[in-house]
C-alpha positions as CSV (number, residue, x, y, z in Angstrom):
1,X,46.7,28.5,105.0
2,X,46.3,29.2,101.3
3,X,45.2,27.2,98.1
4,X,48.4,27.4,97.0
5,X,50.5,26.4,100.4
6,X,47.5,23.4,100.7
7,X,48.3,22.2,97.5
8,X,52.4,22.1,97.9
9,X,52.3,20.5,101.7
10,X,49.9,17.8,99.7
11,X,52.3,17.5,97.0
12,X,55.1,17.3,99.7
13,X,53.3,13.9,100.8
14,X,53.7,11.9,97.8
15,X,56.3,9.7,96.5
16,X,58.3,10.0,93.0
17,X,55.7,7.3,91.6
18,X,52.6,8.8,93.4
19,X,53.6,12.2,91.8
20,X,53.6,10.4,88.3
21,X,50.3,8.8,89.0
22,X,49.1,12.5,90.0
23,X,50.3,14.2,87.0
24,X,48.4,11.8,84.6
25,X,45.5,12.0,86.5
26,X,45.8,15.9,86.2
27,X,45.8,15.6,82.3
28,X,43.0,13.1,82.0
29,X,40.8,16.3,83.7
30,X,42.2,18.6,81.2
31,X,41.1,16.0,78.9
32,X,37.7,16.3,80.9
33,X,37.6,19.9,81.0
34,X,37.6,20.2,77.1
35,X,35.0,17.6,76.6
36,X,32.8,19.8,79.1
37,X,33.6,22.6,76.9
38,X,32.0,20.1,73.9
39,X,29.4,19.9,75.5
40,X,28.6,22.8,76.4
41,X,28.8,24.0,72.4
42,X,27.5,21.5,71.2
43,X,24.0,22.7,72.7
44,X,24.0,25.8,70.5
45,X,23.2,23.9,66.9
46,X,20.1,22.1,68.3
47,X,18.9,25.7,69.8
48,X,19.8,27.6,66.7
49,X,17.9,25.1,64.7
50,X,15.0,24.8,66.7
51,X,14.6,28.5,66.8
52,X,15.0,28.9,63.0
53,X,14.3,25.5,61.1
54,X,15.2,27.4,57.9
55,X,19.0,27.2,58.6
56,X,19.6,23.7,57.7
57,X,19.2,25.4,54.3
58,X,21.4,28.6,54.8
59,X,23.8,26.9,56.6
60,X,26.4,25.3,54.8
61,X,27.8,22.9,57.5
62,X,23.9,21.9,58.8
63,X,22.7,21.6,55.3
64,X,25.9,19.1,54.0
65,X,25.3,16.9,57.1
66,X,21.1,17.0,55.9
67,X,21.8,16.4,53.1
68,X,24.6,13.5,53.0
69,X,22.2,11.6,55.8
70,X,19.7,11.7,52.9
71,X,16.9,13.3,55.4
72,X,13.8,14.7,53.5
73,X,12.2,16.3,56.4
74,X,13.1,18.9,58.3
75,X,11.3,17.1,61.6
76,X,13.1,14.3,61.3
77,X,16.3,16.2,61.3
78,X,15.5,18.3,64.0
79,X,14.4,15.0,65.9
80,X,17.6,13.1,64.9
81,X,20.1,15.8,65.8
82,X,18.2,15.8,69.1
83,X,19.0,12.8,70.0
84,X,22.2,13.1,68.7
85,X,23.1,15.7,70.9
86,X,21.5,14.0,74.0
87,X,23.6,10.9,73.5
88,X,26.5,13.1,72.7
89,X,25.9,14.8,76.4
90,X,24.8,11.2,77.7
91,X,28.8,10.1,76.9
92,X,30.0,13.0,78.2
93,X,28.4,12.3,81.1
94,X,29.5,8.9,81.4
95,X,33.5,9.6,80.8
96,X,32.6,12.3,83.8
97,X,31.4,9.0,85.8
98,X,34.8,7.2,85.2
99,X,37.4,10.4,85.9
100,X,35.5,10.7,89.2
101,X,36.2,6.8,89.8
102,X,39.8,7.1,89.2
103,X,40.1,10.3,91.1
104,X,38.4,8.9,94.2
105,X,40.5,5.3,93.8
106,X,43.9,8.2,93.9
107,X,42.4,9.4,96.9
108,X,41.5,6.4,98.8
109,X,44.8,4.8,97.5
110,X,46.8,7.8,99.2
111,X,44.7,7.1,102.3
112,X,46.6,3.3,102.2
113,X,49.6,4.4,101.7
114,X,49.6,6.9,104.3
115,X,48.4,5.0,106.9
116,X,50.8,2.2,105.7
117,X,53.6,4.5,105.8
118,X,52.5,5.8,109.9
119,X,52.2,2.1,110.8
120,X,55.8,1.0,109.6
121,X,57.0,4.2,110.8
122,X,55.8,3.1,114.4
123,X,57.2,-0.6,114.0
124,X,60.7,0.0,113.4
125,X,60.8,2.3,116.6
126,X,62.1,0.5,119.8
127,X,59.8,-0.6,122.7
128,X,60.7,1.9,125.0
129,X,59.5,4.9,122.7
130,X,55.9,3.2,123.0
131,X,56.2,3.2,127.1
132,X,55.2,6.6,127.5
133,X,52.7,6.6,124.4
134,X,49.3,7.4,124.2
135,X,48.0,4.2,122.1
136,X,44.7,5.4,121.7
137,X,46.3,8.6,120.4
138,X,48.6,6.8,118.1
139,X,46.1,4.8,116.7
140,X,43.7,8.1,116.1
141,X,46.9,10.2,114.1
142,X,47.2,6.8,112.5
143,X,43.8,6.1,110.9
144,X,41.5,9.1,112.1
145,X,43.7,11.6,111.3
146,X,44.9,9.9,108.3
147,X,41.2,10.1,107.2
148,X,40.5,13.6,108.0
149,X,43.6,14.7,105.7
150,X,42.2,12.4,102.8
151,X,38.8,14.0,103.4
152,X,39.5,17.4,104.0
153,X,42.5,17.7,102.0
154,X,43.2,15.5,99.3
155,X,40.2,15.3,98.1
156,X,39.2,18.6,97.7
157,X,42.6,19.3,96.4
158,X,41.6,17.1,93.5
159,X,37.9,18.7,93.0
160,X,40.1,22.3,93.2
161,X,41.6,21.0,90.0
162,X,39.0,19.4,87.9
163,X,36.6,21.6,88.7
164,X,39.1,24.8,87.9
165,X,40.1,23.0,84.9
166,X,36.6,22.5,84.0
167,X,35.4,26.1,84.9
168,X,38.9,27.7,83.0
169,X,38.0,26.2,79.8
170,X,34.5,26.6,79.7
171,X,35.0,30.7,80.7
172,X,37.5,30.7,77.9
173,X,35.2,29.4,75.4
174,X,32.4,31.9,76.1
175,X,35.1,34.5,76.0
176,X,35.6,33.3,72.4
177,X,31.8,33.7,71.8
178,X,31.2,37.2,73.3
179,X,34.0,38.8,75.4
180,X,31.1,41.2,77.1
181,X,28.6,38.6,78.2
182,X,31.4,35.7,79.3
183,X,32.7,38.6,81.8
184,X,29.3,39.8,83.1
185,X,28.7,35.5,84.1
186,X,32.3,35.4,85.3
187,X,32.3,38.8,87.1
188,X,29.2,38.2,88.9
189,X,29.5,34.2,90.0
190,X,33.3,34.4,90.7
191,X,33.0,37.7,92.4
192,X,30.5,36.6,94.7
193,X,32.4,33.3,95.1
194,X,35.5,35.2,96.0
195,X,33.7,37.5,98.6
196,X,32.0,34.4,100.0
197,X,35.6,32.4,100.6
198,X,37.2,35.2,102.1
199,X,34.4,36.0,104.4
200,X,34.2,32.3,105.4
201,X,38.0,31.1,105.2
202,X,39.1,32.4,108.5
203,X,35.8,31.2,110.5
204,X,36.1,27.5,109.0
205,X,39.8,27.5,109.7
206,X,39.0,28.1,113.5
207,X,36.5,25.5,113.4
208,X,38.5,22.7,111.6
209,X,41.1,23.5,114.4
210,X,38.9,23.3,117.5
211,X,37.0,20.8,115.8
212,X,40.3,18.6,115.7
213,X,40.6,19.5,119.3
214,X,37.2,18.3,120.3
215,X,37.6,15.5,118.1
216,X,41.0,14.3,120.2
217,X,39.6,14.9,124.2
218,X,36.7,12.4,122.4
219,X,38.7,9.3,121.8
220,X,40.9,10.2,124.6
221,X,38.0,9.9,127.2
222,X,36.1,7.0,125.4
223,X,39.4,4.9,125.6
224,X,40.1,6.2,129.2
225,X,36.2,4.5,130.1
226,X,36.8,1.6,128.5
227,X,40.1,1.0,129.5
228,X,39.4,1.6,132.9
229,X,35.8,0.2,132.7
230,X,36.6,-2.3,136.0
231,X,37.5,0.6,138.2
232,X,34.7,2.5,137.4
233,X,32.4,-0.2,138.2
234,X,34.0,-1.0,141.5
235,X,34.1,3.1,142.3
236,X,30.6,3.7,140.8
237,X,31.9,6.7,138.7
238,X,30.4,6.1,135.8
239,X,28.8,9.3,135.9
240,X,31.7,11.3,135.9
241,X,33.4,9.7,132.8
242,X,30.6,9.9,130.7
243,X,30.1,13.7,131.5
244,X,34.2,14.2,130.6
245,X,33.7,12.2,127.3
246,X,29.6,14.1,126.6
247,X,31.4,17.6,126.4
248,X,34.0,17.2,123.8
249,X,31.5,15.4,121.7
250,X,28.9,17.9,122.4
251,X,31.5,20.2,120.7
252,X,32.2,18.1,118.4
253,X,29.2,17.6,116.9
254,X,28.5,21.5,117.2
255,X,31.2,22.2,114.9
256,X,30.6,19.5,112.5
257,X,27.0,21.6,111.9
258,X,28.9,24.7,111.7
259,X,31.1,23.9,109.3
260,X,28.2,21.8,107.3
261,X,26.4,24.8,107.2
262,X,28.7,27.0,106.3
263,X,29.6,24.9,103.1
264,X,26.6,24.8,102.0
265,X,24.8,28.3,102.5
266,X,26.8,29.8,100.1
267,X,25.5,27.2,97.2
268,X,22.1,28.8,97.7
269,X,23.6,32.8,96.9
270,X,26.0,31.4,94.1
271,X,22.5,29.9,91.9
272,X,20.3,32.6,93.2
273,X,23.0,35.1,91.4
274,X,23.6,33.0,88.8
275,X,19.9,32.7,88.1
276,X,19.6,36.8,87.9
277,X,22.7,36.9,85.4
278,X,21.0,34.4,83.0
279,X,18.2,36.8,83.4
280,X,20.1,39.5,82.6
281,X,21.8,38.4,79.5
282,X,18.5,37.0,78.6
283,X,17.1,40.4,77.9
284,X,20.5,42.2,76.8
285,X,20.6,39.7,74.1
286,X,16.7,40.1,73.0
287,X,17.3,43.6,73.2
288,X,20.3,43.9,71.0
289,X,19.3,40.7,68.8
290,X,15.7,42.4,68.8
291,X,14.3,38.8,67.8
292,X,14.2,36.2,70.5
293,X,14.6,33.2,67.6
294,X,17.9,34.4,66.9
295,X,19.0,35.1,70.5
296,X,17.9,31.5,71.8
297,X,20.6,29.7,70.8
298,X,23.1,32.2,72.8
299,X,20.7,32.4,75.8
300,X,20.6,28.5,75.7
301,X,24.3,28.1,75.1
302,X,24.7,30.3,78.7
303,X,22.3,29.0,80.2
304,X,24.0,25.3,80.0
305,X,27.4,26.8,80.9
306,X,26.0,28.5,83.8
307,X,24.3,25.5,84.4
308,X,28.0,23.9,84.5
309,X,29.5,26.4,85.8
310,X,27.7,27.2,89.3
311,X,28.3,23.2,90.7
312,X,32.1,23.9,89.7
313,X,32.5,26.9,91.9
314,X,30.4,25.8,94.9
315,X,32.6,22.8,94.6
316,X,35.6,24.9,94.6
317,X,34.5,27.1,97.3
């Protein structure tokens, strides 16, 4: 199943108010995504000054704010805007902290009201459709299953969108920079990204179905022990019923590593490419710039949205 048939059967969940509640919380991370891309520029004064402290005198905008704070010394400048930045990054960070709140409390919310929804669904049925009825299977499409979509769904439906948000407007802003070097970082994580997901989709859709599979025979055959535990004890099969319940979960388990490693190997190739394109445009820039004062501030400024970028596109993945 695609990204884009994921996100619609998601979307196909959710109530006229919940879709409300959705949309804003999709524009409060476009509201994230260009304070990232703030953050990310606002790096490049500190490293231009620090690499040239004579620009607070050539540069018109640096040299007003020097000189309407009344500084004297260019240290204490440098030192001040510093900090400045720091605590500007420090806030950022902070109004990150609070979007991921209210985007997990829309998640686990939608994990009520789902579950709500399944229960009341069951309770205006009439006895006789529950006659026939697995309860322990009801009761694992009710909460387990319920779960599992919130977990393996919803929520990365939600990281999909901040973190593409995120990534979208910081790629835009280094196109504005330099066109060549913003495609180079691009070109190299997002190609490897893309080559990674569709190399990996098809294998961790198989898993996520057997796992589901595994995951079902489970609670079937721990509620068939315990519901027939006094039988078992008069028969003295107790062997047998834990060997039908060991396989499943044997499985079970297997795939859970499976699927944990494959979601987390390909972090590992993304910052080890990432790592050689910052190297990359490291000496392309000293090359062309032939003096590494006056390419630090660009090296720096990639560096930090590489340094951004790479957790958004594992994340993705």
């Amino acid at each position: 199943m695609s990204i884009a048939h994921t996100l619609r059967d998601i979307t196909g969940l959710l109530e006229p108010s919940e879709r409300i509640r959705a949309a804003r919380l999709v524009g409060l991370l476009a509201v994230l995504a260009a304070v990232e891309v703030a953050g990310v520029a606002s790096i490049a004064p500190l490293l231009l000054i620090l690499g040239d402290p004579q620009i607070i005198t050539t540069n018109k905008i640096i040299n007003k704010l020097f000189v309407d704070l009344g500084f004297s010394s260019y240290n204490s400048f440098i030192i001040f805007f510093a900090i400045g930045t720091l605590v500007f990054i420090c806030l950022i960070a902070v109004f990150r902290a609070v979007l991921h709140y209210v985007k997990f409390l829309y998640a686990n919310e939608h994990r009520h009201r789902i579950a709500t929804r399944l229960l009341n669904a069951s309770l205006d049925r009439d006895y006789r459709y529950f006659l026939d009825k697995n309860v322990a299977e009801l009761t694992k499409t009710m909460l387990v299953e319920v779960d599992e979509l919130v977990e393996n769904a919803v929520v990365p439906a939600l990281v999909l969108v901040a973190q593409g948000l995120m990534a979208l407007a910081v790629v835009l802003f280094l196109l504005a920079i330099d066109p060549l070097l913003a495609l180079l970082l691009t070109a190299s994580a997002g190609g490897m990204f893309a080559l990674i997901y569709v190399f990996t989709r098809e294998v961790l859709g198989r898993i996520g179905r057997e796992r589901l599979k595994a995951n079902g025979e489970r609670f079937k055959a721990s509620t068939d022990v315990l519901g027939g535990i006094k039988e078992l004890k008069v028969l003295g099969r107790e062997g047998t019923f834990l060997a039908a319940y060991s396989r499943p979960s044997k499985r079970y388990c297997a795939y859970r590593t499976l699927s944990g490693v494959l979601a987390e190997t390909p972090k590992y190739v993304i910052e080890a490419v990432g790592f050689a394109s910052i190297l990359l445009i490291s000496i392309y820039l000293v090359v062309q710039q032939e003096h590494l004062a006056s390419a630090l501030p660009v090296i720096g400024l990639y560096a930090f949205a590489g340094f951004r970028l790479l957790p958004a596109f594992h994340k993705v993945y």
